[in-house]
Each structure stands twice: as structure tokens, then as C-alpha cells.
C-alpha positions in Angstrom: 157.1 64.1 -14.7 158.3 67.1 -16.7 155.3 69.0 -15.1 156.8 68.5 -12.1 160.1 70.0 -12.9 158.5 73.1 -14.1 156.1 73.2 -11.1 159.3 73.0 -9.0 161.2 75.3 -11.4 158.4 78.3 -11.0 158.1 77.4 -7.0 162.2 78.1 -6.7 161.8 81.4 -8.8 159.0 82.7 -6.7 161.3 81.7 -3.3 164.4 83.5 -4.7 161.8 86.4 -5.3 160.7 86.0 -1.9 162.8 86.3 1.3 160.5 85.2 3.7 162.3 81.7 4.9 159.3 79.8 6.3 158.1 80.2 2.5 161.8 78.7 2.1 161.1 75.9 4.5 157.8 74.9 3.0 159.5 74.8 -0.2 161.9 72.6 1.1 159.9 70.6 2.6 157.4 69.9 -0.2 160.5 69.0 -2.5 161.2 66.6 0.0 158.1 64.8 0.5 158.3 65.2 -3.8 161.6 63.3 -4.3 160.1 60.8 -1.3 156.7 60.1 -3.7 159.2 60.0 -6.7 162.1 57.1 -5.5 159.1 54.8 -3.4 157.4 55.3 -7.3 160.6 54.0 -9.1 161.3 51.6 -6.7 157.5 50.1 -7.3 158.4 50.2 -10.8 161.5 48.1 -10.7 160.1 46.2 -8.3 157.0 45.3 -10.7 158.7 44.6 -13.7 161.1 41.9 -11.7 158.3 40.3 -10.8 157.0 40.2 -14.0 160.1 38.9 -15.3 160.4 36.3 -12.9 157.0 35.3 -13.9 157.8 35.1 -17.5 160.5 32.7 -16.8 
């Protein structure tokens, strides 16, 4: 994941560097769809290792 945050890092750069606002919007919409991906993958984590645990027991 700390690919990610420089991915994301360099993308913000190049929008400040940029004023075109559909390039803004993209931007915004990609981190978006990003953080989406990233909370539905925690949450399949959690919910993985409950059931794992419950299993255990």
C-alpha cells in the first residue's frame, strides 16, 4: 500500500502543477474509487479473520 501513497502523492503534485479542473476531477474521482477498493479490502480482511477465529473456536 505505500506504492499507492506515492502514486497518489505524485498524481496531487502534477494536479497542483496543472490547472486544468477536469484533470482535478479525474483526480478526484480515481481517489475515490481508491479509498472505495481500499475500506471493501479491510473490511474482507476483518471479515476473514472473524471467521477464522470463529472456526478456531
Amino acid at each position: 500500500m505505500e506504492g499507492l501513497g506515492i502514486v497518489i502523492a505524485a498524481m496531487t503534485m502534477e494536479a497542483i502543477g496543472h490547472p486544468n479542473l477536469s484533470f482535478l476531477l479525474n483526480l478526484a474521482m480515481a481517489l475515490g474509487v481508491a479509498l472505495i477498493g481500499y475500506t471493501s479490502w479491510l473490511t474482507y480482511r476483518l471479515f476473514r479473520k472473524r471467521e477464522s477465529g470463529i472456526r478456531a473456536l
